[in-house]
LUMVEX-338505 format. One record per atom (N, C-alpha, C): residue number from 1; residue in one letter; atom name; y, x, z. Coordinates in Angstrom, 2 decimals. Example, Ala and Ser with C-alpha at 12.3 -4.5 7.8 and 13.67 -1.06 7.14 Angstrom:
<rs>
R   pos   code   site     north      east        up
R     1      A      N     -5.69     13.19      7.80
R     1      A     CA     -4.50     12.30      7.80
R     1      A      C     -3.30     13.20      7.80
R     2      S      N     -2.25     12.85      7.08
R     2      S     CA     -1.06     13.67      7.14
R     2      S      C      0.03     12.90      7.87
</rs>
This chain:
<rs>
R   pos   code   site     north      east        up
R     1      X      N     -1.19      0.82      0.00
R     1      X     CA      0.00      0.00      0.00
R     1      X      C      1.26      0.87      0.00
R     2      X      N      1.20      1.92      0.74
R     2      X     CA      2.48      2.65      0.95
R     2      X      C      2.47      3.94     -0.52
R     3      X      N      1.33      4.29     -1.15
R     3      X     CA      1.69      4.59     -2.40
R     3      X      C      2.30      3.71     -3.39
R     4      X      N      1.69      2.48     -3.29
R     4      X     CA      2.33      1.70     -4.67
R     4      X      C      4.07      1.39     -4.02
R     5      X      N      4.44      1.46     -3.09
R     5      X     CA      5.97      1.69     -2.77
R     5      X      C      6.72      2.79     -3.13
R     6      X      N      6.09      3.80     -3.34
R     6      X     CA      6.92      4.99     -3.43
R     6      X      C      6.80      5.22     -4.97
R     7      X      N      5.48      4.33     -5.81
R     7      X     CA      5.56      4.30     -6.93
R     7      X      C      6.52      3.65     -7.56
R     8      X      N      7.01      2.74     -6.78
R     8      X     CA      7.97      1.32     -7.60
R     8      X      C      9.06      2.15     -7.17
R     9      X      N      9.28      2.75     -6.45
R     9      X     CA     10.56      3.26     -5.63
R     9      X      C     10.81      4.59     -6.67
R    10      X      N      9.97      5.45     -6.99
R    10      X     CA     10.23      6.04     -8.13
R    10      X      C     10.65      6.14     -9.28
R    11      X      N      9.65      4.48     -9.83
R    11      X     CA      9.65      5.03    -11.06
R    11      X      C     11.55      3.66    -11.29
R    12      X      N     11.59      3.12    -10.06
R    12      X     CA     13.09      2.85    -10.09
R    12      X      C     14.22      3.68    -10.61
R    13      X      N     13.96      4.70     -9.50
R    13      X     CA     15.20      6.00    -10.09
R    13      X      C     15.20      6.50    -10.98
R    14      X      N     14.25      6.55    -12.02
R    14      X     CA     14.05      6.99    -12.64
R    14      X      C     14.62      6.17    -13.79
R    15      X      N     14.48      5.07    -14.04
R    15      X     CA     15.02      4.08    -14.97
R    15      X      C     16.92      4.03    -14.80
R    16      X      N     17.25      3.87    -13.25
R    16      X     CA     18.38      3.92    -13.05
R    16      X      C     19.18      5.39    -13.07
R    17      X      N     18.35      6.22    -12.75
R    17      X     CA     18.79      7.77    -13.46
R    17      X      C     19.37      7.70    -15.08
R    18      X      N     18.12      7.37    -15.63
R    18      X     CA     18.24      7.06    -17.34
R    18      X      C     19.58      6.15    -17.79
R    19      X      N     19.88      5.09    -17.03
R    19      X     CA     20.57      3.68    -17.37
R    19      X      C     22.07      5.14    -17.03
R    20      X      N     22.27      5.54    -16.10
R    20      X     CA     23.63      5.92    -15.85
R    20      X      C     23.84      7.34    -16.39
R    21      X      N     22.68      8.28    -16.90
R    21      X     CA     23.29      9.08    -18.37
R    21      X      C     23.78      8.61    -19.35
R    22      X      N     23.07      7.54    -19.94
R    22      X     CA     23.35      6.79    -21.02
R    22      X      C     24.63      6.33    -21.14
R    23      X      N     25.19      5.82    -19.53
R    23      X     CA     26.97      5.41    -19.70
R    23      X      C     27.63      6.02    -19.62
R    24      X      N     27.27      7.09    -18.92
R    24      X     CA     28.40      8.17    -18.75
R    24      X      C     28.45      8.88    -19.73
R    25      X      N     27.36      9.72    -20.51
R    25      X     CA     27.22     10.19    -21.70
R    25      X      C     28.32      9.08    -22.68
R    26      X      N     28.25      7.97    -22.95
R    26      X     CA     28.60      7.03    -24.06
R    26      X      C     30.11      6.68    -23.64
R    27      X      N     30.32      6.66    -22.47
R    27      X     CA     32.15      6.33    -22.25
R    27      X      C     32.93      8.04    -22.04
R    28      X      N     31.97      8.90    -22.05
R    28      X     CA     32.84     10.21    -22.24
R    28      X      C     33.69     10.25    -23.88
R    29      X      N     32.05      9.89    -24.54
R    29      X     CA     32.18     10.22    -25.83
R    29      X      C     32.83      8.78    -26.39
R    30      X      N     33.39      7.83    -26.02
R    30      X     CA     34.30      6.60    -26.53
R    30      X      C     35.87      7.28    -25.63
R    31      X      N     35.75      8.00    -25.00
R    31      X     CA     37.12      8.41    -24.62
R    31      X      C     37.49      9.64    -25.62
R    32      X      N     37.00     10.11    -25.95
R    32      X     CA     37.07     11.39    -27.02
R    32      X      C     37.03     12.30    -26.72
R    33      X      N     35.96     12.77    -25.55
R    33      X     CA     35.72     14.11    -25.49
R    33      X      C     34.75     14.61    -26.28
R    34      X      N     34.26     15.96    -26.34
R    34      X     CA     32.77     16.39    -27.19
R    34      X      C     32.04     16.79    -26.01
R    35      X      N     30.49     16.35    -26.25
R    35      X     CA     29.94     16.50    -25.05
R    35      X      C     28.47     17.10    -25.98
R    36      X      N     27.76     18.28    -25.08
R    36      X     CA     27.07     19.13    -25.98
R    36      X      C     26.18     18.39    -24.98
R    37      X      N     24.33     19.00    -25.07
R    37      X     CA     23.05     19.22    -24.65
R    37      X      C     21.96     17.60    -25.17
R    38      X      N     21.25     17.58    -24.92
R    38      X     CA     20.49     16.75    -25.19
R    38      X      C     20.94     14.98    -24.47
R    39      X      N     20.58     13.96    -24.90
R    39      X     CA     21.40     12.81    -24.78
R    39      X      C     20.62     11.97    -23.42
R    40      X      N     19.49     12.96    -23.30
R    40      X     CA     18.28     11.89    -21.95
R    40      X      C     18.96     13.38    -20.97
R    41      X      N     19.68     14.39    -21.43
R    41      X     CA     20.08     15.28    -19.65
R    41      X      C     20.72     14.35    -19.06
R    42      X      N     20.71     14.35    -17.64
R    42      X     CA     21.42     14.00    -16.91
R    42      X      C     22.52     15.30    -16.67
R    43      X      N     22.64     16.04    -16.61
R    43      X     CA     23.20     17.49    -17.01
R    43      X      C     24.40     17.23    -18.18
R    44      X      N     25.43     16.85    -18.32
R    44      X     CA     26.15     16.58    -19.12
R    44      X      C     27.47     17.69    -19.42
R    45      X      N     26.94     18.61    -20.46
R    45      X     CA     28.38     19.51    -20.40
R    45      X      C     29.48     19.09    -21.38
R    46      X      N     31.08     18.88    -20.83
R    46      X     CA     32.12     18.83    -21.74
R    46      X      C     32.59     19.84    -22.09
R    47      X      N     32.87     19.79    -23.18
R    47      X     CA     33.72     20.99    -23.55
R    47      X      C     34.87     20.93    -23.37
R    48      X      N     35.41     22.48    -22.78
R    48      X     CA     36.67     22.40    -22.46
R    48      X      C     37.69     23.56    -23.64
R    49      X      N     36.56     24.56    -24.07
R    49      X     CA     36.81     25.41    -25.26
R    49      X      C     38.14     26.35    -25.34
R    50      X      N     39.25     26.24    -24.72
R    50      X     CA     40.28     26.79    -24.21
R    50      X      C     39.91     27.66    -22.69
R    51      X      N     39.66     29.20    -22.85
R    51      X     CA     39.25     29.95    -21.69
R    51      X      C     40.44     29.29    -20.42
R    52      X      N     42.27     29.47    -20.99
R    52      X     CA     43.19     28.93    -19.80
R    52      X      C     42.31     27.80    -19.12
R    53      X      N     41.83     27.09    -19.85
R    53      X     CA     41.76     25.03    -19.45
R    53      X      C     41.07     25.18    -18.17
R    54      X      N     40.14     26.53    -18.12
R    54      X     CA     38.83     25.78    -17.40
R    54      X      C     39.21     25.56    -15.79
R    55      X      N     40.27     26.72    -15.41
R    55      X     CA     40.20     26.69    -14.07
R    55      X      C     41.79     25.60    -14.00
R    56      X      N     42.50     25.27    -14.98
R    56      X     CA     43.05     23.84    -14.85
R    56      X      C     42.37     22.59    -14.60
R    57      X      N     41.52     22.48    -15.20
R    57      X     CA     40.25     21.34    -14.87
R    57      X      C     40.04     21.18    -13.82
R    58      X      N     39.25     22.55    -13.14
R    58      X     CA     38.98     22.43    -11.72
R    58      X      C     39.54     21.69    -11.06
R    59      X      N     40.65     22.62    -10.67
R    59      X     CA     42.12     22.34    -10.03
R    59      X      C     42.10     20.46    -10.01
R    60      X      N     42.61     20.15    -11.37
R    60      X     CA     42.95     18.76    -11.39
R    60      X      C     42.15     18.06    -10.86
R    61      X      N     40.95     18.13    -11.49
R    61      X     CA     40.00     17.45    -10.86
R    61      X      C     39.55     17.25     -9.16
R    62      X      N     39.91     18.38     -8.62
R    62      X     CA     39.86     18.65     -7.26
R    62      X      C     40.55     17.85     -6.72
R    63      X      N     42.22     18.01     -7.36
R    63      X     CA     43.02     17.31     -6.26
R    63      X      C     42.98     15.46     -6.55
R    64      X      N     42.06     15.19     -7.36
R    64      X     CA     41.66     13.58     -7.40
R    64      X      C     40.45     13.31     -6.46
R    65      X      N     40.13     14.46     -6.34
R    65      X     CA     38.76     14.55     -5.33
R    65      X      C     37.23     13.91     -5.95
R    66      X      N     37.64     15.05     -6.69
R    66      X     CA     36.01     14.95     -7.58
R    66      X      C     35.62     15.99     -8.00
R    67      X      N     34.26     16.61     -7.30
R    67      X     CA     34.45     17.83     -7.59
R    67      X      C     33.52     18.28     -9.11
R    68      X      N     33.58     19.17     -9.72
R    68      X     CA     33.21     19.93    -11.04
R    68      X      C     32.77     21.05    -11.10
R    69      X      N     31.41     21.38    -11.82
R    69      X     CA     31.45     22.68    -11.77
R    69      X      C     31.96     22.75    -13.62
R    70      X      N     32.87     24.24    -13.67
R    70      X     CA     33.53     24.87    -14.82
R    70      X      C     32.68     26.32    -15.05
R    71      X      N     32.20     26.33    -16.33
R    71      X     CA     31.94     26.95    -16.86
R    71      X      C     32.37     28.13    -18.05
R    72      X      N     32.40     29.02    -18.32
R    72      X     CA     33.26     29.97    -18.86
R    72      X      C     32.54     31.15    -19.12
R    73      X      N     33.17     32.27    -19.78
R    73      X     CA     32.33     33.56    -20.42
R    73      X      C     32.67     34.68    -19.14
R    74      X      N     31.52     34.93    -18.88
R    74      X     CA     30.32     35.76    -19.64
R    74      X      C     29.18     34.35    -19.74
R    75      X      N     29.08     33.00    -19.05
R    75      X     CA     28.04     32.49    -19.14
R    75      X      C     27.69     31.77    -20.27
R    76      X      N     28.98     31.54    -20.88
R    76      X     CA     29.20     31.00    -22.65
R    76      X      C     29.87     31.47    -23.52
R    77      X      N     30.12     31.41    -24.39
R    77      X     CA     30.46     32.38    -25.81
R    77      X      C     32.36     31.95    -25.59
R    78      X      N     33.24     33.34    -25.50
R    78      X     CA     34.43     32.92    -24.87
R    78      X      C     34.97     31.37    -25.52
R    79      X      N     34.84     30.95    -26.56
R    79      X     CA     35.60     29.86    -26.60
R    79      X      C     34.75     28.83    -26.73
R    80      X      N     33.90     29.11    -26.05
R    80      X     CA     32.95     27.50    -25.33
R    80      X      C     32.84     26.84    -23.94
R    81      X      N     34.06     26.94    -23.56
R    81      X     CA     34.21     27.09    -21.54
R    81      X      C     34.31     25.76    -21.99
R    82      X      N     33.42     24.60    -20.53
R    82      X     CA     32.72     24.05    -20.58
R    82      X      C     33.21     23.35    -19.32
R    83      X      N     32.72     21.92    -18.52
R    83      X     CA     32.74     21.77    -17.33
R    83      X      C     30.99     20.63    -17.80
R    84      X      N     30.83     21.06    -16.28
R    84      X     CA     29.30     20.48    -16.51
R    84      X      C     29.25     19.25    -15.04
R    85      X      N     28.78     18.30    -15.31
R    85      X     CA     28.63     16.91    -14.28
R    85      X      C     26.75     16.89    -14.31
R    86      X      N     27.12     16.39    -13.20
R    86      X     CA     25.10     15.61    -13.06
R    86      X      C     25.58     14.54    -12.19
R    87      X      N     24.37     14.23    -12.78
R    87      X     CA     24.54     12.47    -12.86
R    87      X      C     22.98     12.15    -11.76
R    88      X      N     23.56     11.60    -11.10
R    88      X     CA     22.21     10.91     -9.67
R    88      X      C     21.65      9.46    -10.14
R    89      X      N     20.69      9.18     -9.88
R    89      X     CA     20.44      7.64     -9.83
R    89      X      C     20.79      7.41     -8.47
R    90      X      N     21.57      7.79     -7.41
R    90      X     CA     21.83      7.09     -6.49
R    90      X      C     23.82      7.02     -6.82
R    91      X      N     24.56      7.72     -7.92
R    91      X     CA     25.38      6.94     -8.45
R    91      X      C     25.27      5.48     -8.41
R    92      X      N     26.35      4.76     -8.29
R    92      X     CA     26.53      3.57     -8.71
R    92      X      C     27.80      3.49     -9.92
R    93      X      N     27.72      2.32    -10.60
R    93      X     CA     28.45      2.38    -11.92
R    93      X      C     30.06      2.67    -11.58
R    94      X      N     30.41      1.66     -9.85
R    94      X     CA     32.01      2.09     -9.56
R    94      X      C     32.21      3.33     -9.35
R    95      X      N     31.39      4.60     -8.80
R    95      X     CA     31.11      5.70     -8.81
R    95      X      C     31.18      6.69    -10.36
R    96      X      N     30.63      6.39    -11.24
R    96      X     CA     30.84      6.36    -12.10
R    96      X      C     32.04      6.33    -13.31
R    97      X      N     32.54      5.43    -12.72
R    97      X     CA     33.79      4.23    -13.66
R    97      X      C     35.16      4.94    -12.77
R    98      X      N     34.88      5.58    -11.59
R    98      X     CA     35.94      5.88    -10.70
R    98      X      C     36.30      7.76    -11.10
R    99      X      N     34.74      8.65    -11.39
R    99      X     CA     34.95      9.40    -12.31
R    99      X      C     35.32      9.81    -13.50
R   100      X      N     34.86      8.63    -14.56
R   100      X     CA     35.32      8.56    -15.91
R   100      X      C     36.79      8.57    -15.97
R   101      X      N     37.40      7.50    -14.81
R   101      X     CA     38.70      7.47    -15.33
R   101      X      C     39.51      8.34    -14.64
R   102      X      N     39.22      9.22    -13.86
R   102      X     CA     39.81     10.40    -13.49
R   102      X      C     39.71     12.13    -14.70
R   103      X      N     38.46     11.67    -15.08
R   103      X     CA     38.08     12.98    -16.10
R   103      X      C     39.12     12.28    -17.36
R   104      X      N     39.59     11.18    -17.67
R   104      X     CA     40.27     10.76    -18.79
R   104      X      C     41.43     10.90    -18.89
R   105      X      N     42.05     10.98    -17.21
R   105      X     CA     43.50     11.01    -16.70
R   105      X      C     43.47     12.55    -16.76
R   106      X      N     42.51     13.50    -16.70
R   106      X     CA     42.66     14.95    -16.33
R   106      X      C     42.57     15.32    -18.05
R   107      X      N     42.04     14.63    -18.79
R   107      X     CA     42.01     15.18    -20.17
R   107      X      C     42.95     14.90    -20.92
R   108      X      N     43.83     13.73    -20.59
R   108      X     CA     45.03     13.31    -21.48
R   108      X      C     45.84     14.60    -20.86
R   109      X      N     45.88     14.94    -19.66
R   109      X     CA     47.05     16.03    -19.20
R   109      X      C     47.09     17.32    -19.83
R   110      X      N     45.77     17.77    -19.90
R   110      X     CA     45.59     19.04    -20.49
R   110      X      C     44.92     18.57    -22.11
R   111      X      N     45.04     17.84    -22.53
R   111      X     CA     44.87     17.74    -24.03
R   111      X      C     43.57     18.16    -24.66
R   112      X      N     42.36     17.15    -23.86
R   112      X     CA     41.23     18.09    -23.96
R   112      X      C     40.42     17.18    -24.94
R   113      X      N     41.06     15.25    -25.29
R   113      X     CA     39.92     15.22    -25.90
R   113      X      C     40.30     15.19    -27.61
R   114      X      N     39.31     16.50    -27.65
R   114      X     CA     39.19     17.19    -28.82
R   114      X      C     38.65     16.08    -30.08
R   115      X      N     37.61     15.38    -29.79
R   115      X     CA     36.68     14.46    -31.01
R   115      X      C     37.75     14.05    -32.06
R   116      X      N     37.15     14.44    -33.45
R   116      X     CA     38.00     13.56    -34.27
R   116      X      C     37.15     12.27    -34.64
R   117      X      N     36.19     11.73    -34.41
R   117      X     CA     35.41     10.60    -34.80
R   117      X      C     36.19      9.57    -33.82
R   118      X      N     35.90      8.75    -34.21
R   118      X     CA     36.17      7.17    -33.93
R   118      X      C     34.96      6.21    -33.54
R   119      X      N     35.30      6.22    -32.15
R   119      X     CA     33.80      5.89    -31.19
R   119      X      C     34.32      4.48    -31.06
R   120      X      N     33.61      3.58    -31.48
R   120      X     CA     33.60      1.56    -31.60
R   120      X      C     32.98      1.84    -29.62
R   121      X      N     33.92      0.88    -29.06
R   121      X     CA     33.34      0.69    -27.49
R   121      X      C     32.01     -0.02    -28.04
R   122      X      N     30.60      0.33    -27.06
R   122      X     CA     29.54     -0.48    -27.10
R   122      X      C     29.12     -0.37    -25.39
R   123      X      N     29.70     -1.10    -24.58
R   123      X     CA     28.98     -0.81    -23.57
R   123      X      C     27.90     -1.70    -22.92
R   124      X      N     27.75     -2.97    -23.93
R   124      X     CA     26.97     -3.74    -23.67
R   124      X      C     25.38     -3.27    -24.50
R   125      X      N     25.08     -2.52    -25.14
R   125      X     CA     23.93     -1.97    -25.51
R   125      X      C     24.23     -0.22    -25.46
R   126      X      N     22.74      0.28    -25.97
R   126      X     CA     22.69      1.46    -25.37
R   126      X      C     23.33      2.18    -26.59
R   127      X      N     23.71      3.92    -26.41
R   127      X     CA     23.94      4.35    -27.21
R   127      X      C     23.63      4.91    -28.42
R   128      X      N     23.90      4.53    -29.65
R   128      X     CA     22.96      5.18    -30.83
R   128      X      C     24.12      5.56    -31.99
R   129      X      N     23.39      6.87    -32.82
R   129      X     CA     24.31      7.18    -33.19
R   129      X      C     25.46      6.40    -34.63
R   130      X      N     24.62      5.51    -34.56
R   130      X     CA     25.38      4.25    -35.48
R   130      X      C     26.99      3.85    -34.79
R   131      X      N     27.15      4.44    -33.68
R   131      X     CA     28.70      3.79    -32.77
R   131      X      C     29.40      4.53    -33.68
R   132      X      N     29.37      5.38    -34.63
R   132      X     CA     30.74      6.46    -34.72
R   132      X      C     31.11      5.88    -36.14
R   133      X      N     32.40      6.03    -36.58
R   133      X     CA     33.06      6.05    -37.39
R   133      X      C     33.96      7.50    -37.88
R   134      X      N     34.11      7.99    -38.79
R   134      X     CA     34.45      8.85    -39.51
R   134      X      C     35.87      8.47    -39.47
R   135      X      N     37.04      9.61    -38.69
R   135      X     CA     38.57      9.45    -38.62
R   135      X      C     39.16     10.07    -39.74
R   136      X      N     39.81      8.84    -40.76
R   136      X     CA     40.59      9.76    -41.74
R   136      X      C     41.46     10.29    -41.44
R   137      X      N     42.01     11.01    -40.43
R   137      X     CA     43.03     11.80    -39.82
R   137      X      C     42.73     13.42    -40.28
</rs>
């Protein structure tokens, strides 16, 4: 009895792990940042690509009180500095939604989101790469 609990209790987080890459991954990339690694990490790196930016990021991000780890060369190729998030299934979406819009407020300041595509909001289904549109800009 007390295995099949820790089974349901598992394979929970595990679904809700999955459910909150998927949004956070998909409202980074509808805000216009570029976001590198595979689309099931929970491991989500942005690019920040400007060596100055990275320890501005920090900073900003800090004083909203959210913390970040920033990434930079020697650990990436100098103009691939990076900030990297992980994502919990014990997140909740206001958790979430309370980060996004702080990383959006910290990217309009320092001019970070780079994407030239044109991301259609979908937050009522999951993400596929059919959301993007091609910016004639």
């Amino acid at each position: 009895m007390v295995w099949v609990c820790f089974l349901v209790s598992g394979r929970s987080r595990i679904q809700r792990l999955a459910e909150n890459t998927v949004y956070f991954r998909r409202r980074l990339r509808e805000m216009g940042f570029i976001i590198y690694g595979n689309n099931d990490s929970p491991v989500v790196p942005m690019m920040l690509y400007m060596p100055a930016k990275i320890g501005a990021f920090g900073r900003e991000m800090l004083k909203r009180n959210i913390g970040v780890v920033v990434v930079g060369f020697p650990a990436t190729p100098i103009i691939e500095s990076r900030a990297r998030f992980c994502i919990s299934a014990a997140h909740t979406k206001e958790m979430l939604d309370r980060a996004l819009d702080v990383i959006s407020e910290v990217g309009d300041l320092l001019q970070l989101k780079y994407s030239r595509r044109k991301v259609l909001p979908s937050l009522d289904r999951p993400f596929d790469e059919t959301t993007y549109e091609e910016n004639e800009e």
